[in-house]
C-alpha positions in Angstrom: 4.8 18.4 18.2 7.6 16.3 19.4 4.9 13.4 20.3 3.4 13.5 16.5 7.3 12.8 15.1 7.9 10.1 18.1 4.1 8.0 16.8 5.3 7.9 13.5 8.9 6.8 13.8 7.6 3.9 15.7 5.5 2.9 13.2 9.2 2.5 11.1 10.9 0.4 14.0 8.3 -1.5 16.5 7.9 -3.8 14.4 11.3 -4.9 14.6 11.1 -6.1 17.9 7.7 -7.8 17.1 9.4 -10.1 14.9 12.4 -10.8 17.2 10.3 -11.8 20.0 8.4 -14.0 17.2 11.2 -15.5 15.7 12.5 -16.3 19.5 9.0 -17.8 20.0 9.0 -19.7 16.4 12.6 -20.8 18.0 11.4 -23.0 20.5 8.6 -24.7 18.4 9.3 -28.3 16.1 10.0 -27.2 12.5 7.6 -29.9 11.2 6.7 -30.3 7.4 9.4 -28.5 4.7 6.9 -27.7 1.6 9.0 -24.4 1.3 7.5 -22.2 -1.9 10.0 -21.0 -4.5 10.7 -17.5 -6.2 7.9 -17.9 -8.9 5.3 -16.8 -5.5 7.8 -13.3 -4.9 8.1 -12.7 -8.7 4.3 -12.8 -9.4 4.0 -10.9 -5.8 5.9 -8.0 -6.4 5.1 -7.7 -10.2 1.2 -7.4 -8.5 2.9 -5.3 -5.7 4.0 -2.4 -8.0 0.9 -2.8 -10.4 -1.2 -2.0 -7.5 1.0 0.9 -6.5 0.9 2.6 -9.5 -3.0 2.2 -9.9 -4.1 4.0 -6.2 -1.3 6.7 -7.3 -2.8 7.2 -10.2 -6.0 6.9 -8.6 -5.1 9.7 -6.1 -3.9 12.3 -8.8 -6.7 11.8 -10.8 -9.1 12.9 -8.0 -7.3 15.5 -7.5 -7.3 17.0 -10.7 -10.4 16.8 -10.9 -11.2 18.7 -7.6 -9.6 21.4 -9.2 -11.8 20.9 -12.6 -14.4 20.9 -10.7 -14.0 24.2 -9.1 -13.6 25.5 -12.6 -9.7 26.2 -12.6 -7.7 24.3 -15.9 -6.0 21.3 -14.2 -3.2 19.3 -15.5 -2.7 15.3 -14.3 0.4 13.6 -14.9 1.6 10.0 -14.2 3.0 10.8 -10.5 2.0 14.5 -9.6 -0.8 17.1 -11.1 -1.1 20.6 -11.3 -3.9 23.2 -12.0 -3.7 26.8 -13.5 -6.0 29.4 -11.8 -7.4 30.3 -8.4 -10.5 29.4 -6.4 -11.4 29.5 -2.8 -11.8 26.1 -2.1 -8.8 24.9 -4.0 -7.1 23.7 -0.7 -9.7 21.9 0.2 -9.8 20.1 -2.6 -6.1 19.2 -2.0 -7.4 16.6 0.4 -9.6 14.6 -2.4 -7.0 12.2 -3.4 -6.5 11.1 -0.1 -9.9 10.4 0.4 -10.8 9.0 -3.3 -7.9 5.9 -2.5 -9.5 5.4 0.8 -12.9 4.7 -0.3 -11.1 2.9 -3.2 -9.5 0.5 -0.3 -13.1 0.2 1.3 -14.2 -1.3 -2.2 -11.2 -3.2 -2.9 -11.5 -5.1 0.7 -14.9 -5.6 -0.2 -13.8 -7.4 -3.2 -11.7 -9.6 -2.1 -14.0 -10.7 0.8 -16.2 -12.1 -1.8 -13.2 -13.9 -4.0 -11.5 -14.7 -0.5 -12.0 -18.8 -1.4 -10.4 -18.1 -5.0 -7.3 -19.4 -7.1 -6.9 -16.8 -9.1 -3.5 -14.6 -9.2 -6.8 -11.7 -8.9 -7.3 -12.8 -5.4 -3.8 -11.4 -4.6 -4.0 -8.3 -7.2 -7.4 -7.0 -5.2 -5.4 -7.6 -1.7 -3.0 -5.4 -2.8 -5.3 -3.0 -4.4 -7.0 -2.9 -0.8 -3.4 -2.4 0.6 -2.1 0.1 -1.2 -5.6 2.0 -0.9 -5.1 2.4 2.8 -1.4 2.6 2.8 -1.4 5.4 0.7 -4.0 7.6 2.5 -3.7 6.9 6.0 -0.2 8.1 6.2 -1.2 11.1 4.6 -4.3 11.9 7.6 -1.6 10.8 10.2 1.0 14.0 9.4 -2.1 16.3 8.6 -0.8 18.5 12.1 3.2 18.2 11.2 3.3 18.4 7.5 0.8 21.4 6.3 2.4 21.9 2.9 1.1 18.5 2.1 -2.0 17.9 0.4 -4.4 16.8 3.5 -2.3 19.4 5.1 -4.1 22.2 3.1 -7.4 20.2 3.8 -6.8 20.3 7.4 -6.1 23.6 7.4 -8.6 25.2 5.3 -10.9 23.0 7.6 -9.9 24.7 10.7 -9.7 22.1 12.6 -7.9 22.2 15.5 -4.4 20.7 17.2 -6.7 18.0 18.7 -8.6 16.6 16.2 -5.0 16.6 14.1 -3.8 14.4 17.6 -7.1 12.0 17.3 -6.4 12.0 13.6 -2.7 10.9 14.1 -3.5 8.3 16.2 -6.2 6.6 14.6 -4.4 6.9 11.4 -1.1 4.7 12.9 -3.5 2.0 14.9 -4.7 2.0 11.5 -1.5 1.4 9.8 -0.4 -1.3 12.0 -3.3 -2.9 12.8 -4.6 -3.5 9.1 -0.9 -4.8 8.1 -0.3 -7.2 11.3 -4.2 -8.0 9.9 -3.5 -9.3 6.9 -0.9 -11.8 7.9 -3.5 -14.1 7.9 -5.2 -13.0 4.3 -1.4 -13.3 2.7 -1.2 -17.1 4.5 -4.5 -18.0 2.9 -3.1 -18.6 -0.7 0.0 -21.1 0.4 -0.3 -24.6 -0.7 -1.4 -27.6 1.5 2.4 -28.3 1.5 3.0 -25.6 3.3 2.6 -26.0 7.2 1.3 -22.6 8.2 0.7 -24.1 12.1 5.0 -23.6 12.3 5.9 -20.5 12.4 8.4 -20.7 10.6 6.9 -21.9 8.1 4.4 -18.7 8.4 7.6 -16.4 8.8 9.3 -17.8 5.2 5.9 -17.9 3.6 5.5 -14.0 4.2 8.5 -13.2 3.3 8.9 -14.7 0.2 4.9 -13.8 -0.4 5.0 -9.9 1.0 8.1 -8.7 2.6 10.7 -9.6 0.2 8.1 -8.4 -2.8 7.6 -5.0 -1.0 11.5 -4.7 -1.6 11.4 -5.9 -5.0 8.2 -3.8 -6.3 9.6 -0.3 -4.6 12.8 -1.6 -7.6 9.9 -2.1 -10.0 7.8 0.7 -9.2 11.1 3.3 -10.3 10.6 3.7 -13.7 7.4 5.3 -13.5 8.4 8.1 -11.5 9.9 10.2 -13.7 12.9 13.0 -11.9 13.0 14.9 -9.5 14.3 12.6 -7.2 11.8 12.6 -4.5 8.6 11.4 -6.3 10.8 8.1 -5.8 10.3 8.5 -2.3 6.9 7.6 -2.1 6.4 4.0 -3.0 10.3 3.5 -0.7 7.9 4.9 2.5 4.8 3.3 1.6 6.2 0.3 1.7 8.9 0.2 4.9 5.8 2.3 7.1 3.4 -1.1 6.6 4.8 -4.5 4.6 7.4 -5.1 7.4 4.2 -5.2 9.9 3.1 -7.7 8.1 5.9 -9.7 8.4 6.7 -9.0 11.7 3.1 -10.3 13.2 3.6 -13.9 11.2 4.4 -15.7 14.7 1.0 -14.7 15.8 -1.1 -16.3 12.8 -2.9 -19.3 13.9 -5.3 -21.9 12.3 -4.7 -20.1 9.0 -6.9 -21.6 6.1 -4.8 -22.4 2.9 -6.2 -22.4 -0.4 -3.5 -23.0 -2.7 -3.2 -19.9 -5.6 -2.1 -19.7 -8.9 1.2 -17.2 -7.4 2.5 -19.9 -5.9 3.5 -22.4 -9.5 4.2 -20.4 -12.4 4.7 -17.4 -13.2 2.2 -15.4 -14.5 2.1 -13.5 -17.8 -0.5 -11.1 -17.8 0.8 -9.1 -14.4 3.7 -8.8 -16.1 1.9 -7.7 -19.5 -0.4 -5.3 -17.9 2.7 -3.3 -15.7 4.3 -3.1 -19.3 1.4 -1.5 -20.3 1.0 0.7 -17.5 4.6 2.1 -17.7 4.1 2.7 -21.6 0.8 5.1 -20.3 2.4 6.4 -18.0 5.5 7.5 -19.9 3.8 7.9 -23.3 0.6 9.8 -22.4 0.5 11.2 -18.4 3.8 12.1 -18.5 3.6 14.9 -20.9 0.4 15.8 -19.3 -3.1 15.5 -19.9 -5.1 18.2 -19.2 -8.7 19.1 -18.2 -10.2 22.0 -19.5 -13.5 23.7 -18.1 
C-alpha cells in the first residue's frame, strides 16, 4: 500500500526537479529574440481553463446519473456532485461511468483538435483543454482505484473483483499517463505563440508556458470556485487536478524542440465570448443544477 501513496506523491513533486535541471540547461543557452507575450494570452487561457473544467465535471456527473437512471433507481444531478434514491445491484458499478464517459470524452476532444491543430481560433485552445481536462479528470481517479475504495472507480473496482494486481497495473499506467500526456503537450501549448516568439530558447519556451498554461492553471482553480457550491471539499477538486498535471507541463518546456508556431487569436486581445459563455455556465450551474435536476424512471 505504502508503494501506491509513494507513485502518486511523485506525480505532485518530480516535476520540480524536471524544471530545475531545465532551467539550469536553458541557463547556459543565448537568450536570443525578446517577443515576450503579455497578460491578454493568461487571461483568455485561464478563462478557457475553468470553462473546460466545469464542462468534463459536468460531463462526469451527468453519466453518472444516468447510470443510476438507467438501472431504474430516481437519480438526482447537480452542478458538482449527484445522487440517486433507491437500490440496485449494479449501482456500484455504475459508480465508475463518469470516469469512463470523460475519458472517451478526452479521446474525442484530442481527436478534435488534431484536425484544427493548424487553426487561429481561440477554439484551438478551448478543445486542448477540453482534451486535458478529459484525461486529467479520469486518470487520477483509475490510479487510486486500490487506495481510495469509497471513491467512485473505487466501487467499480470493487464490485469488479479485480484483484491487488490489476489495481498496481492500473496505478501505474494511470501516472505514466498523467505525466507523459502533460510533459506531451508542451509542444501542442507552444504551437499557438506568435512568430515573435523564439520558441528554439528555452527560455523563451519556459515564459511562453507559463504565461499560456502554468500561471492560467493557478488562475482558473480562482475562477473555477464559484461553481462549487459548500462543503468545502468539492473545492478540492479542480486545486488537485490542476497541481497533479499543469506543472508537468511546465516543467518539460526545456525539452521542446523545433516547435511549429502558428500564431492564435489568445495571444492579442482578449476574447469576449469565453468570458460570456463561463458567465453562462455559472448562471446554470447556480440557477438550475444546483437545486437539482432530477431523472425520474
Amino acid at each position: 500500500m505504502w508503494l501506491s501513496h509513494v507513485t502518486l506523491m511523485s506525480v505532485f513533486y518530480c516535476w520540480i526537479f524536471l524544471a530545475a535541471f531545465g532551467w539550469y540547461r536553458a541557463s547556459k543557452q543565448a537568450r536570443l529574440s525578446s517577443g515576450a507575450v503579455g497578460w491578454k494570452l493568461t487571461l483568455n487561457s485561464a478563462v478557457l481553463y475553468a470553462l473546460a473544467f466545469n464542462i468534463i465535471f459536468f460531463i462526469q456527473e451527468l453519466f453518472l446519473a444516468l447510470g443510476k437512471y438507467w438501472l431504474g433507481l430516481k437519480a438526482v444531478l447537480y452542478h458538482n456532485n449527484h445522487n440517486w434514491y433507491g437500490n440496485h445491484p449494479q449501482e456500484s458499478l455504475a459508480q465508475g461511468y463518469g470516469a469512463v464517459a470523460i475519458l472517451v470524452s478526452a479521446v474525442i476532444f484530442t481527436i478534435v483538435f488534431f484536425a484544427m491543430r493548424k487553426s487561429q481560433s481561440w477554439l484551438k485552445l478551448f478543445v486542448f483543454w477540453l482534451a486535458y481536462q478529459g484525461f486529467m479528470q479520469s486518470l487520477p481517479q483509475f490510479a487510486t482505484v486500490l487506495i481510495a475504495s469509497e471513491t467512485d472507480t473505487g466501487q467499480a473496482f470493487t464490485y469488479l473483483g479485480w484483484n491487488a494486481t490489476t489495481g498496481y497495473v492500473l496505478m501505474f499506467i494511470s501516472v505514466g499517463l498523467i505525466i507523459g500526456i502533460s510533459m506531451a503537450s508542451s509542444r501542442y501549448v507552444l504551437e499557438l505563440a506568435p512568430k515573435t516568439v523564439n520558441t528554439d530558447d528555452a527560455y523563451k519556451r519556459f515564459s511562453y508556458l507559463f504565461r499560456g498554461a502554468f500561471l492560467p492553471g493557478i488562475i482558473g482553480i480562482i475562477l473555477i470556485f464559484p461553481f462549487r457550491i459548500m462543503p468545502l471539499d468539492r473545492a478540492i477538486a479542480p486545486v488537485l487536478v490542476t497541481l497533479i498535471s499543469v506543472p508537468w507541463l511546465f516543467a518539460h518546456a526545456w525539452r521542446v524542440k523545433n516547435a511549429p508556431r502558428n500564431d492564435n487569436d489568445v495571444n492579442h486581445k482578449v476574447l469576449a465570448v469565453p468570458v460570456v459563455l463561463l458567465v453562462i455556465l455559472l448562471v446554470i450551474f447556480q440557477l438550475v443544477l444546483a437545486p437539482g435536476v432530477v431523472f425520474q424512471p
